[in-house]
N, CA, C and O of each residue as an XYZ file, in Angstrom:
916
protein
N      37.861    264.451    137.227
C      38.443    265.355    136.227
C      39.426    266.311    136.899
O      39.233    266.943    137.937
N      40.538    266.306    136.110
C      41.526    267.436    137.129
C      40.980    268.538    136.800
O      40.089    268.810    135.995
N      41.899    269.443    137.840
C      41.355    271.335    137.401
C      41.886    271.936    136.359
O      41.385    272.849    135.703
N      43.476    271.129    136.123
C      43.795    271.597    135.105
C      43.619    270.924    133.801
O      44.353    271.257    132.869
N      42.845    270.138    133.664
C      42.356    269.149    132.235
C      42.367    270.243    130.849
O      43.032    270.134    129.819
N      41.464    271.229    131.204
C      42.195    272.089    129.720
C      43.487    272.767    129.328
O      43.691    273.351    128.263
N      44.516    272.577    130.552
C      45.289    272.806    129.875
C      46.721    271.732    129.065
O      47.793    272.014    128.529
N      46.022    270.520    129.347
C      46.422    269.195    128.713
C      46.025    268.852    127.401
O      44.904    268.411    127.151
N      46.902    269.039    126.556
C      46.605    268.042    125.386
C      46.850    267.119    124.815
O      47.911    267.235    124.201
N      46.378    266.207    124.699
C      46.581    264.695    124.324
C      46.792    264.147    122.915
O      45.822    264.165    122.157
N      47.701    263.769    122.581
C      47.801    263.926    121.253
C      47.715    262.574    120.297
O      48.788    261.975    120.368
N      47.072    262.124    119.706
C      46.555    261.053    118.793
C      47.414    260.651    117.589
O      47.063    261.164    116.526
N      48.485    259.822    117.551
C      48.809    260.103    116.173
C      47.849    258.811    115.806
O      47.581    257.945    116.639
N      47.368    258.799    114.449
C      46.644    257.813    113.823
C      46.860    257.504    112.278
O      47.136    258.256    111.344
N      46.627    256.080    112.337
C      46.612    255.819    110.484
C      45.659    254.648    110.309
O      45.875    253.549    110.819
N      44.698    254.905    109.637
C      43.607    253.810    109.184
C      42.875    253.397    110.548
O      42.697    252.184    110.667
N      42.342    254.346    111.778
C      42.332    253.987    113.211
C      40.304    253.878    112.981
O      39.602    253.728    113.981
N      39.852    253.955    111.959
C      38.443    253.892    111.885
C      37.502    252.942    112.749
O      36.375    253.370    112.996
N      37.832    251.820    113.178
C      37.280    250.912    113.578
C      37.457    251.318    114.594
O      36.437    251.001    115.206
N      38.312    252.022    115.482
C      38.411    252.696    116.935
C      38.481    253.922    117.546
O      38.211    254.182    118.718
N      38.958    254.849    116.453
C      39.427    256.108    116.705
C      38.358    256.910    117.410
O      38.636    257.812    118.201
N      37.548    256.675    117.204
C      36.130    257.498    118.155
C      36.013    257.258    119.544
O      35.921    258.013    120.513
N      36.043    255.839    119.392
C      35.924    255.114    121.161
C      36.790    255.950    122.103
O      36.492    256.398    123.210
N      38.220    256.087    121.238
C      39.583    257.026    122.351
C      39.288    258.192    122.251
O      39.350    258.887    123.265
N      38.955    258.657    121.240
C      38.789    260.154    121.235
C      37.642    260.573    122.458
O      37.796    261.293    123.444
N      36.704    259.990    122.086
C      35.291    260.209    123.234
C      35.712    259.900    124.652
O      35.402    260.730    125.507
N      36.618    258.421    125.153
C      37.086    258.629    126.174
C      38.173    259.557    127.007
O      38.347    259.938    128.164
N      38.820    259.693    125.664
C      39.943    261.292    126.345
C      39.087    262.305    126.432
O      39.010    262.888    127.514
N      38.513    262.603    125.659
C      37.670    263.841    125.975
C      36.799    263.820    127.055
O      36.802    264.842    127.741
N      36.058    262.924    127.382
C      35.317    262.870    128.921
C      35.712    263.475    129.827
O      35.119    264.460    130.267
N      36.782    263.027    130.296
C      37.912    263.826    131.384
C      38.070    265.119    130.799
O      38.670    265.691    131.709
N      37.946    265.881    129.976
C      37.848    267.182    130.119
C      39.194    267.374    129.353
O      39.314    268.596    129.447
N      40.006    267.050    128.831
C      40.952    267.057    128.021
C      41.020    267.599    126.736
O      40.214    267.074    125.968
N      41.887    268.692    126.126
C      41.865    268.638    124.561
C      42.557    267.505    124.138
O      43.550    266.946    124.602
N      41.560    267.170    122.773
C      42.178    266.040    121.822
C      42.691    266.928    120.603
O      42.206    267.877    119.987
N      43.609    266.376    120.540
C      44.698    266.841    119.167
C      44.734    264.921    118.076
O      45.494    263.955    118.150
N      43.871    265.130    117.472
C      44.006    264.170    116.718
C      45.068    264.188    115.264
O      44.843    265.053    114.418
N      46.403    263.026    115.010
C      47.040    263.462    113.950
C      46.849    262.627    112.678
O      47.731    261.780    112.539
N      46.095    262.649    111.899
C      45.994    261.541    110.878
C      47.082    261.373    109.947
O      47.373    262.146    109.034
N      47.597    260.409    110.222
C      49.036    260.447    109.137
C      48.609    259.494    107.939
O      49.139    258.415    107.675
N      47.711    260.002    107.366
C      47.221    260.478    105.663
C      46.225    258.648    105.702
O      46.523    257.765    104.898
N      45.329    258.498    106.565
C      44.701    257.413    105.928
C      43.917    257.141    105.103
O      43.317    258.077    104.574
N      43.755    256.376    104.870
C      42.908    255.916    103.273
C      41.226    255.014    104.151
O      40.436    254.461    103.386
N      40.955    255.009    105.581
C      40.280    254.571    105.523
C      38.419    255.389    105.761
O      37.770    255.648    104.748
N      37.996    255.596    106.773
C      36.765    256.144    107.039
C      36.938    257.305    108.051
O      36.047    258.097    108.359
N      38.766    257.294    108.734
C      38.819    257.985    109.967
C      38.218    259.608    109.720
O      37.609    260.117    110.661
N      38.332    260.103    108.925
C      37.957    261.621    108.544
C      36.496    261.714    109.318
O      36.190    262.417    110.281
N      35.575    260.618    108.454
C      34.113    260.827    108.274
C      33.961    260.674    110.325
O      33.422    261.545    111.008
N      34.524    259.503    110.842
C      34.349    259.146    111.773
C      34.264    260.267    112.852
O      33.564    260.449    113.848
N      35.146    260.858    112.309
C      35.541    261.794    113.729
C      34.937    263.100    113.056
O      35.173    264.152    113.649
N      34.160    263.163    111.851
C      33.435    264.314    111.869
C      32.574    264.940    112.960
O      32.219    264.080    113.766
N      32.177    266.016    113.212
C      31.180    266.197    114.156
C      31.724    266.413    115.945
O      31.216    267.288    116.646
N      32.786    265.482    116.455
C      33.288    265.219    117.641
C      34.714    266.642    117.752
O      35.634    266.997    117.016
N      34.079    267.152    119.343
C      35.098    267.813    119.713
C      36.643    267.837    119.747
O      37.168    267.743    120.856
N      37.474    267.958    118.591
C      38.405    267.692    118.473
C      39.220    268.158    117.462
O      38.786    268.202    116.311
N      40.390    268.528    117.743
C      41.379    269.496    117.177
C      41.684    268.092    115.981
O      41.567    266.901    116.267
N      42.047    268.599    114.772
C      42.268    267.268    113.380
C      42.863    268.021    112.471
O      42.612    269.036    111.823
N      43.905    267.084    112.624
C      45.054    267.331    111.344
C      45.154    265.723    110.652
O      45.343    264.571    111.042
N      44.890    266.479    109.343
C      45.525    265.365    108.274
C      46.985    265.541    107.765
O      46.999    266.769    107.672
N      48.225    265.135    107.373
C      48.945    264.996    106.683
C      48.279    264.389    105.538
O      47.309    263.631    105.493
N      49.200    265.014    104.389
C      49.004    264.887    103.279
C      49.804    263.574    102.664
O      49.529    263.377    101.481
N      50.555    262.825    103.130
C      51.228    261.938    102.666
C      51.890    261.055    103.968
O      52.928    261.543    104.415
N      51.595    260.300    104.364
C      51.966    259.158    105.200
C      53.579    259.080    105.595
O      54.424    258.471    104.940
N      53.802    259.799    106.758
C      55.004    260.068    107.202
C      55.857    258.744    108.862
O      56.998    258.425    109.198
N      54.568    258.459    109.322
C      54.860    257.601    110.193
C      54.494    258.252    111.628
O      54.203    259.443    111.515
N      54.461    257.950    112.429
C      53.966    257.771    114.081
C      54.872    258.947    114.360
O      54.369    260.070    114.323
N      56.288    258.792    114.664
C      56.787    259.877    114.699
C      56.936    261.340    114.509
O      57.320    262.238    115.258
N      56.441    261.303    113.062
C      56.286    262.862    112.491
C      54.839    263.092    113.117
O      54.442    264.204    113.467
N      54.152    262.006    113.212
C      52.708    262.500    113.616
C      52.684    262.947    114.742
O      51.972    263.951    114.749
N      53.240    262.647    116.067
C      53.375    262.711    116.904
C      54.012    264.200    116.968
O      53.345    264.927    117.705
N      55.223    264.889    116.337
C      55.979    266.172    116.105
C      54.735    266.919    115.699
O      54.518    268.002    116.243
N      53.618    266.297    114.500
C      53.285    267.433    114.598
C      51.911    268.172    115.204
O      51.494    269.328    115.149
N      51.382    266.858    115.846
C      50.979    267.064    117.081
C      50.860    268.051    117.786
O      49.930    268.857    117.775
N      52.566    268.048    118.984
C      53.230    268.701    119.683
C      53.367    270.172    119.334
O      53.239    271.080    120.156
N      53.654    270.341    117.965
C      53.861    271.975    117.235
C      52.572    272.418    117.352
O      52.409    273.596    117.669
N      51.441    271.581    117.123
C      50.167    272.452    117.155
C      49.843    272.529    118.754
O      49.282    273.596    119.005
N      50.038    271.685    119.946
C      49.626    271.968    120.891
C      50.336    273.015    121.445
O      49.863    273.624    122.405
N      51.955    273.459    120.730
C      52.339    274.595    122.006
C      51.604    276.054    121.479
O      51.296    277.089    122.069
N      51.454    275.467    119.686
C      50.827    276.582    119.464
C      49.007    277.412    119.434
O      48.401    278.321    118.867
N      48.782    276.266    120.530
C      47.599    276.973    121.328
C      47.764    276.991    122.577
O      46.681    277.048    123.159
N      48.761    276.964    123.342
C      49.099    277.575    124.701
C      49.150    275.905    125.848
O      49.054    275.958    127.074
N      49.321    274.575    125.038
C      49.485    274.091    126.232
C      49.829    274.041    127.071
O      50.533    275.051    127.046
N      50.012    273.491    128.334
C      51.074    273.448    129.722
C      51.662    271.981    129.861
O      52.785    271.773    130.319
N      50.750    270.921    129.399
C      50.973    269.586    129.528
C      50.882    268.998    127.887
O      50.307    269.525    126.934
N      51.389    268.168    127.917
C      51.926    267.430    126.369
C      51.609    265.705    126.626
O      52.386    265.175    127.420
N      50.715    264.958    126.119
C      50.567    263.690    126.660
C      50.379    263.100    124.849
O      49.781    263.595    123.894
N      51.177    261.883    124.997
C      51.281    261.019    124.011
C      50.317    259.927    124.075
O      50.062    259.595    125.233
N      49.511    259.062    122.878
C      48.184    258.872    123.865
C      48.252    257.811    122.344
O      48.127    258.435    121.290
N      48.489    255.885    122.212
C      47.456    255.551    121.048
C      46.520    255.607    120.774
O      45.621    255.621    121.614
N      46.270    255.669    119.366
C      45.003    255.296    118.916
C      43.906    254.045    119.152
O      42.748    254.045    119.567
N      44.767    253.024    118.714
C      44.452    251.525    119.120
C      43.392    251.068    120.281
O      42.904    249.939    120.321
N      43.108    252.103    121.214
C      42.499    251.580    122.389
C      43.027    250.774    123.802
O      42.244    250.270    124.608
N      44.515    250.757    123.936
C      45.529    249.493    124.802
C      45.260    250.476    125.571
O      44.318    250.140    126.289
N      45.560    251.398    125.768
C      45.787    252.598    126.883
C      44.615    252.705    127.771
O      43.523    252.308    127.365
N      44.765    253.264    129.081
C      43.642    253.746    129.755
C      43.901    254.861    130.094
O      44.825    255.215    130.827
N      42.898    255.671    129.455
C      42.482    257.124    129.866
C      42.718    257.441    131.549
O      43.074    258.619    131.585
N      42.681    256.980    132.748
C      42.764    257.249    133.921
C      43.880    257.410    134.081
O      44.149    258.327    134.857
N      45.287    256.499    133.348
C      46.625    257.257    133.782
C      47.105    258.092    133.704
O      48.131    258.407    134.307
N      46.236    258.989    132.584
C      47.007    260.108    132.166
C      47.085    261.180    133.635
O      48.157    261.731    133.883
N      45.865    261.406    134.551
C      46.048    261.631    135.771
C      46.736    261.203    136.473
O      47.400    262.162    136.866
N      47.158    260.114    137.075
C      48.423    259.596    137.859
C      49.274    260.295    137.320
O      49.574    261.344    137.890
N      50.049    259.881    135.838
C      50.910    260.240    135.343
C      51.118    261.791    135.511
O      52.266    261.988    135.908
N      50.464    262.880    135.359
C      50.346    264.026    135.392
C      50.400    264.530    137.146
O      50.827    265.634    137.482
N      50.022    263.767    137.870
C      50.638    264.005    139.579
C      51.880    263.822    139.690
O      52.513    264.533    140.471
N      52.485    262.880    138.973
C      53.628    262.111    139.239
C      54.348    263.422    138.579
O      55.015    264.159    139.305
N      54.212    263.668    137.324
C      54.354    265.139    136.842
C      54.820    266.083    137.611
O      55.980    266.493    137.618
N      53.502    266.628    138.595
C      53.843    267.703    138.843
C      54.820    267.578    140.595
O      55.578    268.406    141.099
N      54.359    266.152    141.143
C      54.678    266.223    142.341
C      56.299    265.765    142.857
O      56.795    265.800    143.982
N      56.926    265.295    141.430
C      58.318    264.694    141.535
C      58.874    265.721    140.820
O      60.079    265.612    140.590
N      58.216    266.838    140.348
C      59.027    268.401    139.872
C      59.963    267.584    138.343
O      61.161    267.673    138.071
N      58.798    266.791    137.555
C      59.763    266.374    136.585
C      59.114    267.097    135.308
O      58.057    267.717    135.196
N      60.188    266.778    134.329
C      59.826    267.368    132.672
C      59.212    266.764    132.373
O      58.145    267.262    132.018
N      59.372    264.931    132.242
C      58.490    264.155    131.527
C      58.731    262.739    132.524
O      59.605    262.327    133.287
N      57.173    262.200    131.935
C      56.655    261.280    132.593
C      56.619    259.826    131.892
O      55.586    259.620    131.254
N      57.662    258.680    131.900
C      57.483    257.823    130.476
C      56.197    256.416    131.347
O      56.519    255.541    132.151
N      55.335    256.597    130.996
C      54.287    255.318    131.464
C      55.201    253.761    131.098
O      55.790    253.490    130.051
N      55.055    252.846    132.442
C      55.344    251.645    132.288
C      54.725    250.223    132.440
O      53.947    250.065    133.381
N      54.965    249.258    131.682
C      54.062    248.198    131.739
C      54.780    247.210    133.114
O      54.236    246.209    133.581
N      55.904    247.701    133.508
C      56.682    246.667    133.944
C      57.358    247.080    135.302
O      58.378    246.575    135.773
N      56.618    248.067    135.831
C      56.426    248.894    137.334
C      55.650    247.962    137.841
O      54.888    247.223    137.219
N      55.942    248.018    139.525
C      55.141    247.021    140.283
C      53.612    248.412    140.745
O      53.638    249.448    141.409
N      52.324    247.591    139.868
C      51.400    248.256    140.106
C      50.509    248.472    138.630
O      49.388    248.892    138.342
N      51.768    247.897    137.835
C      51.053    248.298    136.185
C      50.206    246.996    135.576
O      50.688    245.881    135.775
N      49.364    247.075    135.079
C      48.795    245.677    134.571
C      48.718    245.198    133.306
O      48.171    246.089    132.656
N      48.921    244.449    132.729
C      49.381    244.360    131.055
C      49.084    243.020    131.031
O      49.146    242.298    132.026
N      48.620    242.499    129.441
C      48.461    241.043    129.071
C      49.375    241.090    128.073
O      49.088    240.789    126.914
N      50.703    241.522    128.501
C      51.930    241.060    127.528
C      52.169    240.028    127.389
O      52.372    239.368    128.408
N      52.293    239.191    125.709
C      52.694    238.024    125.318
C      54.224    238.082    126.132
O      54.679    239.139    126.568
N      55.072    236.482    126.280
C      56.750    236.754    126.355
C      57.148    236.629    125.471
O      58.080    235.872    125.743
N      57.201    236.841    124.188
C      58.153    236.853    122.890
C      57.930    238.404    122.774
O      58.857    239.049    122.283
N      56.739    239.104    123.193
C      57.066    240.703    123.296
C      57.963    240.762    124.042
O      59.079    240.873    123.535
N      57.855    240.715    125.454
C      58.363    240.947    126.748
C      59.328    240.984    126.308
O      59.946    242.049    126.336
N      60.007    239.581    125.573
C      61.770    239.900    125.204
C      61.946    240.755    124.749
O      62.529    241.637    125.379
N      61.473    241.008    123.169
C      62.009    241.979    122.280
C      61.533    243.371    123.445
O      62.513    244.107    123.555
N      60.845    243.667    123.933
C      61.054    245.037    124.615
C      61.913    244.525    125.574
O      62.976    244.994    125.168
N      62.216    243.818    126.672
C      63.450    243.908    127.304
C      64.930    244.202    126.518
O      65.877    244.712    127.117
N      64.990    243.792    125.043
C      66.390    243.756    124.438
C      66.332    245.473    123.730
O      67.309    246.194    123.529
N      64.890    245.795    123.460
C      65.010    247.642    123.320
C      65.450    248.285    124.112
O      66.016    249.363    123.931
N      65.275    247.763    125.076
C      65.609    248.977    126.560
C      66.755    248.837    126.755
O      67.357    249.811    127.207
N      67.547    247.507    126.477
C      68.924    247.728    127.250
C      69.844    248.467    125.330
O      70.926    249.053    125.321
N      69.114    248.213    124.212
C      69.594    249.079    123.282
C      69.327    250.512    123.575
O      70.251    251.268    123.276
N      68.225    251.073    124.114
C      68.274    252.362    123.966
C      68.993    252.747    124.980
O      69.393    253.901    124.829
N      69.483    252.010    126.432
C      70.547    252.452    127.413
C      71.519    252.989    126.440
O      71.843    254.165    126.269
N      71.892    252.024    125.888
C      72.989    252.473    125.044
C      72.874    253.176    124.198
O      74.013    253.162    123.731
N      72.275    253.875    123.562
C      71.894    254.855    122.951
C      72.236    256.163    123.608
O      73.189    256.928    123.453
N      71.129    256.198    124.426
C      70.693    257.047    125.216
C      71.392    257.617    126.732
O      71.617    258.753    127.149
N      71.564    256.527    127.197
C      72.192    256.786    128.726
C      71.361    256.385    129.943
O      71.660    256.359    131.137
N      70.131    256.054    129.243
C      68.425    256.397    130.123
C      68.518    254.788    129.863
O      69.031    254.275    128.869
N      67.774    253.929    131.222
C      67.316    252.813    131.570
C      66.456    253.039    132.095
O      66.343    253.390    133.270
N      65.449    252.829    131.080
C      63.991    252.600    131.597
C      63.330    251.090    131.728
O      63.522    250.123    130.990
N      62.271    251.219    133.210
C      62.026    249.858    132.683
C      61.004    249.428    130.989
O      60.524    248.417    130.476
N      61.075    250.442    130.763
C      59.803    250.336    129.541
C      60.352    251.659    128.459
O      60.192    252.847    128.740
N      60.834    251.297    127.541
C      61.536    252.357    126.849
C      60.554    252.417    125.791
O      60.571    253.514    125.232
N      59.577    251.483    125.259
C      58.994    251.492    123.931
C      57.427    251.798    124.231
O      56.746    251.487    123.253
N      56.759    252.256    125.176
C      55.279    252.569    125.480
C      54.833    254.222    125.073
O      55.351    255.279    125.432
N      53.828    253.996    124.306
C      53.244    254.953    123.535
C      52.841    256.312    124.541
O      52.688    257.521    124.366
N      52.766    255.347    125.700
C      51.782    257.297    126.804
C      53.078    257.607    127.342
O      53.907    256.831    127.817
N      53.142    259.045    127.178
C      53.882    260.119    127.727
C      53.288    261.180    128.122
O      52.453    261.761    127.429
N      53.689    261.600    129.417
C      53.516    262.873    129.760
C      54.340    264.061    129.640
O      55.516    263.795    129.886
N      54.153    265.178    129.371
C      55.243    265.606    129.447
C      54.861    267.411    129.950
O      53.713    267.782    130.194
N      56.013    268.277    130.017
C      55.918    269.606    130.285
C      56.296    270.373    128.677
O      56.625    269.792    127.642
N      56.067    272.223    128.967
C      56.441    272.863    128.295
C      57.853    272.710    127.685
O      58.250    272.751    126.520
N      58.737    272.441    129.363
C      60.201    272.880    128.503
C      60.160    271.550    128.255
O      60.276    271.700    127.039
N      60.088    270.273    128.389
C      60.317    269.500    127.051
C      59.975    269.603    126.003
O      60.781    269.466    125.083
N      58.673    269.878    125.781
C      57.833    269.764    124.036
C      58.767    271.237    123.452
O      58.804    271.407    122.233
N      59.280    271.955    124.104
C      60.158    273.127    123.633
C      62.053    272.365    122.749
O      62.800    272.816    121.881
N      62.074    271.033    123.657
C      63.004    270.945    123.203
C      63.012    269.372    122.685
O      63.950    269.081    121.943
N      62.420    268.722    122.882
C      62.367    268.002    121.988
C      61.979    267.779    120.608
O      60.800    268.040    120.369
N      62.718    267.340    119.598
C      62.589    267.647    117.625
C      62.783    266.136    117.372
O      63.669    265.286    117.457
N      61.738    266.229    117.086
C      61.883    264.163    116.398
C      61.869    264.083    115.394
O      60.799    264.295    114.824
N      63.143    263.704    114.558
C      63.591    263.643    113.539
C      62.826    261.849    112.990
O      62.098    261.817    111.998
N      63.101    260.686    113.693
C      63.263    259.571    113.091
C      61.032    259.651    112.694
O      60.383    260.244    113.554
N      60.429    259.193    111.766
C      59.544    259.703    111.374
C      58.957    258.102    111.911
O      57.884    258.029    112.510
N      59.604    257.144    111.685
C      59.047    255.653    111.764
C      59.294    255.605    113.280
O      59.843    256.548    113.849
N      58.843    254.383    114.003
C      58.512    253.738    115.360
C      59.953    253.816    116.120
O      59.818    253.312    117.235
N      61.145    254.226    115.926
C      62.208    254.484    116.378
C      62.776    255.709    116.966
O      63.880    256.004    117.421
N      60.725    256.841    116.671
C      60.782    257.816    117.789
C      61.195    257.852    119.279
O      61.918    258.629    119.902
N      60.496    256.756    119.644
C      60.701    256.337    121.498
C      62.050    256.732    122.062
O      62.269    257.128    123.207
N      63.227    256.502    120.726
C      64.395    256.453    121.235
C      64.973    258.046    121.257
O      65.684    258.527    122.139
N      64.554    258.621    120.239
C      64.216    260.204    120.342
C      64.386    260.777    121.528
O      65.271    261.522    121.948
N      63.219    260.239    122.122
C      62.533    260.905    123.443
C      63.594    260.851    124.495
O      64.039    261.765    125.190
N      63.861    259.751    124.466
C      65.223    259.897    125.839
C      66.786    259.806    125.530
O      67.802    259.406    126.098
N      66.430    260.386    124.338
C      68.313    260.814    123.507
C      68.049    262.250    124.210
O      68.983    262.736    124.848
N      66.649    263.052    124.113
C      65.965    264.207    123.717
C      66.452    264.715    125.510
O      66.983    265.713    125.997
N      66.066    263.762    125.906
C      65.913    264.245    127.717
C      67.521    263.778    128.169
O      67.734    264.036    129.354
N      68.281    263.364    127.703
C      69.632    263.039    127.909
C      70.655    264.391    127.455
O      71.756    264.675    127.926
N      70.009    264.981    126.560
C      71.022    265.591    126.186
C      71.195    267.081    126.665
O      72.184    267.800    126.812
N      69.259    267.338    126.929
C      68.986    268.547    127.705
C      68.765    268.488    129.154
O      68.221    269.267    129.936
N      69.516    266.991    129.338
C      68.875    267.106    131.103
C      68.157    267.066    131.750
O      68.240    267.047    132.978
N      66.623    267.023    130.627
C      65.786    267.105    131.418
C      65.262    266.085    132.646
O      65.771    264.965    132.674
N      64.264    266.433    133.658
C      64.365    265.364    134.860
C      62.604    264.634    134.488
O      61.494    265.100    134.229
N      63.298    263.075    134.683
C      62.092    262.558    133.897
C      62.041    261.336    135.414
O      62.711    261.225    136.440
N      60.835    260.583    134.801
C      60.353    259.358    136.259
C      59.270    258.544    135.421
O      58.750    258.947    134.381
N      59.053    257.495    135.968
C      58.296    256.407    134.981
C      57.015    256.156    135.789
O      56.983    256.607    136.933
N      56.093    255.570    135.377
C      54.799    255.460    136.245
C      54.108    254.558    135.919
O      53.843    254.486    134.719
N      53.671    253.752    136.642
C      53.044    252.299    136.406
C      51.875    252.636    135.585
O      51.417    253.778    135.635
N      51.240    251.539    134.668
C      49.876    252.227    133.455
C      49.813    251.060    133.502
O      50.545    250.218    134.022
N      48.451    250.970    132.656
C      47.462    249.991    132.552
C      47.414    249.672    130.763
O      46.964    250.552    130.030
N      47.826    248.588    130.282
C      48.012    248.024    129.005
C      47.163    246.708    128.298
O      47.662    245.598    128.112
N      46.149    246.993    128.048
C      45.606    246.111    127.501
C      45.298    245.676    126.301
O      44.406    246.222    125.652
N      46.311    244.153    125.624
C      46.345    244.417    123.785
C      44.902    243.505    123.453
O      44.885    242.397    123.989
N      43.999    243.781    122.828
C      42.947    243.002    122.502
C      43.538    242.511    120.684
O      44.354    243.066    119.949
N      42.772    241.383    120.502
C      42.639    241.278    119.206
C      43.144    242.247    117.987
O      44.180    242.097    117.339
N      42.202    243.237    117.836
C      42.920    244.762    117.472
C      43.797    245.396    117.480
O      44.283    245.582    116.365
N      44.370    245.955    118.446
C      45.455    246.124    118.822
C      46.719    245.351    118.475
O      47.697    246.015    118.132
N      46.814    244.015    118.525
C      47.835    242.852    118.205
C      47.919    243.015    116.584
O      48.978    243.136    115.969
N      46.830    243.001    116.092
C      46.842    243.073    114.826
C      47.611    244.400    114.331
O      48.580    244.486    113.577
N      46.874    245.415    114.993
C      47.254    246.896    114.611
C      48.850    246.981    114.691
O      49.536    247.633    113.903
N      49.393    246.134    115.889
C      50.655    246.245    116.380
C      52.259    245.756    115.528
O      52.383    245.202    114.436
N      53.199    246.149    116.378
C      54.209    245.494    115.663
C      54.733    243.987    116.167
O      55.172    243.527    117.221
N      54.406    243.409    114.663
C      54.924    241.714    115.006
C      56.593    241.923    115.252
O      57.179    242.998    115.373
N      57.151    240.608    115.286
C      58.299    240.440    115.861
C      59.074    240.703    114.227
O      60.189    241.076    114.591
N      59.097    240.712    113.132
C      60.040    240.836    112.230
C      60.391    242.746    112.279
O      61.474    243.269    112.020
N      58.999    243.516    112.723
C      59.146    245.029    112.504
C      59.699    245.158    113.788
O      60.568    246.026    113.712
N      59.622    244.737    114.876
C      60.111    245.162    115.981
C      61.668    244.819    115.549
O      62.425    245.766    115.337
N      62.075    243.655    115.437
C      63.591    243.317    115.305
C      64.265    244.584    114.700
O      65.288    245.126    115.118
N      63.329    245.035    113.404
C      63.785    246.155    112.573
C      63.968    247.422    113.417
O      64.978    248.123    113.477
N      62.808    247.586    114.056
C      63.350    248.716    115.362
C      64.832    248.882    115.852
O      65.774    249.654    115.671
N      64.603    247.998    116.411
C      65.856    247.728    117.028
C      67.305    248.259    116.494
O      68.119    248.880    117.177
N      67.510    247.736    114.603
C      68.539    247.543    114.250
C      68.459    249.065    113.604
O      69.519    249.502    113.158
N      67.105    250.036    113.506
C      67.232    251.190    113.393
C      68.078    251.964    114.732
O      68.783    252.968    114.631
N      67.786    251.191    115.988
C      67.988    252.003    117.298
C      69.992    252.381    117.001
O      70.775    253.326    117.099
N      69.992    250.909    116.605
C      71.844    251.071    116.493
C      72.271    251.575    115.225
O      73.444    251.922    115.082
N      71.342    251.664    114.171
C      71.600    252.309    113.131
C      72.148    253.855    113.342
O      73.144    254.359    112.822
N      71.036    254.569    114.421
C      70.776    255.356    115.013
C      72.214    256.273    116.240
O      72.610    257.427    116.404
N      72.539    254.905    116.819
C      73.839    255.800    117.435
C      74.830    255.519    116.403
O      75.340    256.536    115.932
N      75.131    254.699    116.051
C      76.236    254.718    114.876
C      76.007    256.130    113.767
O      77.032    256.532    113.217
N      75.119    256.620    113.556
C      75.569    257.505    112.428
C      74.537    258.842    112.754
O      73.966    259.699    112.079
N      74.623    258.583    113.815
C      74.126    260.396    114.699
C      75.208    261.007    115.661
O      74.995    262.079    116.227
């Protein structure tokens, strides 16, 4: 557990996450972490689930998307004094142990934000290759977007600092946040570094995930996106 674990908050956006949402919540919290859970308005059991369990819970009232959930997240963590800002799925793919790496890498490369990668030598992932493509053809869209070449532009864990969550405002509400994030750090400069993570899609997850017709749609939001911003 780090020393500074409370002053990290991890932030959950979720929708219909019942069948899992406890498992992540209980494992972020172990490590000593606040959970900021964001329910973006589900219709399923998640409320009841996470009754009882240590954890900060916001519902939206109307189903806004990953994005806004994620914003509003972030607004509630600065407004209980975080220091660290970590982006975290619901789904279960993630492992709770990077958020430490990631958060050294943080503090010891003197950066704003930290984008976790599947595709760093050291990261381990059971990525299909018909993903692999469509995220290789995001990344070289959000270059262009953005300015930022990452090897992994579309992965849910982020780390991040004060003066980013100060200046980053995520407008796009649907899955075309990611591109947000490093328009966000492009424009303020901020100094960012990527860090190998651990990705594992089970059954669940795949299901939970985006098939190849919503991802394509990503995409054609990403260029939607510099064309008329």
């Amino acid at each position: 557990m780090l020393e500074i674990a409370q002053d990290i908050f991890v932030i959950i956006p979720c929708f219909n996450e019942a069948a899992v949402i406890r498992q992540t919540v209980e494992a972020v919290h172990s490590e000593g972490y606040s959970v900021v859970v964001v329910d973006d308005a589900s219709t399923d059991l998640t409320t009841q689930v996470l009754s009882g369990l240590p954890v900060y819970y916001i519902k939206h009232p109307i189903n806004l998307g990953q994005g806004a959930a994620i914003q509003t997240g972030i607004d509630f963590a600065k407004e209980k004094g975080a220091r660290f800002f970590v982006t975290f799925d619901a789904d279960g793919q993630h492992e709770v142990k990077d958020i430490a790496q990631m958060i050294k890498v943080l503090i010891d490369k003197e950066v704003d934000i930290v984008f976790g990668s599947r595709f760093l030598p050291g990261a381990m992932t059971n990525i299909t290759p018909s993903r692999n493509l469509l995220l290789n053809a995001g990344r070289y869209l959000n270059y262009f977007v953005s300015g930022i070449l990452l090897s992994d532009a579309h992965n849910g864990i982020r780390v991040f600092n004060r003066r980013t969550a100060e200046n980053i405002r995520i407008r796009e509400n649907r899955m075309a946040h990611a591109t947000e994030f490093q328009i966000s750090v492009a424009r303020n400069q901020l100094k960012y570094a990527e860090c190998p993570v651990h990705i594992y899609y089970n059954a669940y997850s795949i299901k939970k995930g985006q098939r190849g017709l919503a991802s394509i749609k990503i995409l054609f939001e990403i260029i939607l996106y510099k064309i008329f911003r």
